[in-house]
Steps between C-alpha positions, in 0.01 A plus 500: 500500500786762600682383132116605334472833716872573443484463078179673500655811677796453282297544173284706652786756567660401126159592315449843733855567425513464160093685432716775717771503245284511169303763635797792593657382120136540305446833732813650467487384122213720432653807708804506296363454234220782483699731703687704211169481351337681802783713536503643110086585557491660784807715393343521126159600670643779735689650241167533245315665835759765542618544204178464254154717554164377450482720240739329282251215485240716530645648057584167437106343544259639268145614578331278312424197719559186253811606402635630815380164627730301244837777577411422877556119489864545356620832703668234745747495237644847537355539846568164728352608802414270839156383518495613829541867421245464213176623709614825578653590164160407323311713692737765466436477090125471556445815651756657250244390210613144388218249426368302753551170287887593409557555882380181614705328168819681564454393863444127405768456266809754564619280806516180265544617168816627529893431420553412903245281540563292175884435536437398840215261426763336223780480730218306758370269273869458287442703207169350461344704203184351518420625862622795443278596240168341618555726843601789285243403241195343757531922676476667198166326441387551829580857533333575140222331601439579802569923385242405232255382714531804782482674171121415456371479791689776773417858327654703793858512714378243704768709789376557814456850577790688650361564800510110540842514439701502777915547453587218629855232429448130420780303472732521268311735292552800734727631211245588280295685726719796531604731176824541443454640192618870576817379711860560434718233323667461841180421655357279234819273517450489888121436488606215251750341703198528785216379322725217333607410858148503662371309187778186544402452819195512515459290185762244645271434720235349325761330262656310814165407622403411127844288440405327835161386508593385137805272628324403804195392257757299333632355785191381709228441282523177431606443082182300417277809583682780385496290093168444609410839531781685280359253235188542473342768225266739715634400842825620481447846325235569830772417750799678302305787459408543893846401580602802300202695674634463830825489460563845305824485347629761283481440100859480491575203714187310503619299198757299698240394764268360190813353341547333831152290461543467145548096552209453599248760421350582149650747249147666543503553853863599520410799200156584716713526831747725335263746337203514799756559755604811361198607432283428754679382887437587828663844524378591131150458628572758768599729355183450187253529802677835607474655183233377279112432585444209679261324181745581288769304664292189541455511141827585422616213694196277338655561168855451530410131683279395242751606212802356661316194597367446157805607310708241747231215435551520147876466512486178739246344213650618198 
């Protein structure tokens, strides 16, 4: 009996040891991995705050709202801002006269359609082209859809009124609050360094908590269930899209926590979980409810699920 007890304890304390082990190299994996990646946004995304006016996009985005819709989708390409300073720079361009429906698709797709986000979701997934371009590809749609459809059925601002409006810091987006439009170049380079600062840390937050529920995932749910799950068509998009929900990683690192699941979940879930996480987390809903009317977030947030559902379906039965 003492020989049973005594090899149990012994593989006991071999298996603990060794879960113990995979777990610090898949974590740490995903750290250094996304970290540069982190780094370059939150440095590219202070620098456009300071350094770039609202009223640079404001020229760029025409009045009319189909087209300013369509230039919306792809201003992540010269602007690759954080999705979680997008909030208050689309209300910003609202109340300086740009659509409604451009807002909303500029908002959407600038913190995934950008030159950040795509090299670092190929360096995840190993210069995996066809990844990249269904996330790049799968946010386009849903932004131009989903400015298409505000476009028919929200007439107004759908902003709160000022007075509702309190100044107020949340997160890593207290950058974009103040104006530091009218500063000197001294200044601007200081408030960059800040905001950059502020914006890393508080962002590496939610990636460490991201890269470690995602290695512990992999490390205690049992194999069997997670290809259970991660296999199946509609399942797994539902519970990679609230793991992104919750989790709220920034657009720039969130790739390497997919690519971390991506032997055992669907291509479709891994796409949905990178494009609804940007779009539409914890913290993003937040900040929506502070700004915009309350029905217009719930069907904001209506929209973008059943699009990035749908559009993630499709690639799992294709």
């Amino acid at each position: 009996m003492e020989y049973l007890v005594s090899s149990f304890t012994t593989i006991w304390n071999i298996t603990t040891w060794n879960q113990l082990v995979n777990f610090k190299i898949i974590l740490l994996s995903i750290i250094i991995e996304a970290f540069p990646f982190l780094l370059l946004s939150v440095i590219i995304s202070s620098l456009l705050n300071n350094f770039v006016s609202e009223n640079s996009l404001r020229n760029i985005i025409p009045k009319d709202n189909l087209l300013s819709i369509i230039i919306a989708c792809f201003l992540g390409l010269l602007f690759p801002v954080c999705d979680c300073g997008m909030v208050p720079i689309v209300r910003r361009l609202i109340l300086k006269g740009i659509p409604l429906p451009a807002g909303i698709a500029f908002m959407l797709a600038a913190p995934i359609v950008n030159p950040v986000v795509g090299t670092a979701t190929a360096f995840a997934f190993q210069n995996n082209s066809n990844v990249v371009l269904l996330r790049l590809g799968v946010a386009l749609i849903v932004a131009f859809c989903t400015g298409i459809i505000i476009n028919v059925f929200f007439k107004g601002s759908e902003l709160k009124a000022l007075s509702q409006i309190q100044s107020h810091a949340h997160g890593c987006c207290q950058h974009v609050t103040a104006n530091h439009i009218d500063c000197s170049l001294t200044n601007k380079i200081f408030n960059t360094i800040r905001d950059a600062s502020n914006e890393f840390f508080e962002m590496g937050k939610y990636l460490f908590m991201g890269a470690m529920l995602g290695a512990l995932s992999q490390i205690v749910v049992p194999h069997e269930m997670l290809v259970t799950l991660g296999q199946h068509s509609f399942l797994s998009i539902g519970a990679m899209m609230l793991f992104a929900f919750f989790i709220s990683v920034c657009s720039a690192a969130d790739a390497f926590i997919a690519a971390s699941f991506n032997a055992n979940f669907t291509v479709g879930s891994l796409v949905a979980f990178m494009v609804f996480g940007p779009m539409i987390d914890l913290k993003n809903i937040l900040m929506l409810l502070h700004t915009f009317h309350t029905r217009f977030v719930v069907c904001l947030i209506l929209i973008i699920i059943i699009l990035c559902s749908s559009a993630a379906y499709i690639i799992n039965i294709v």
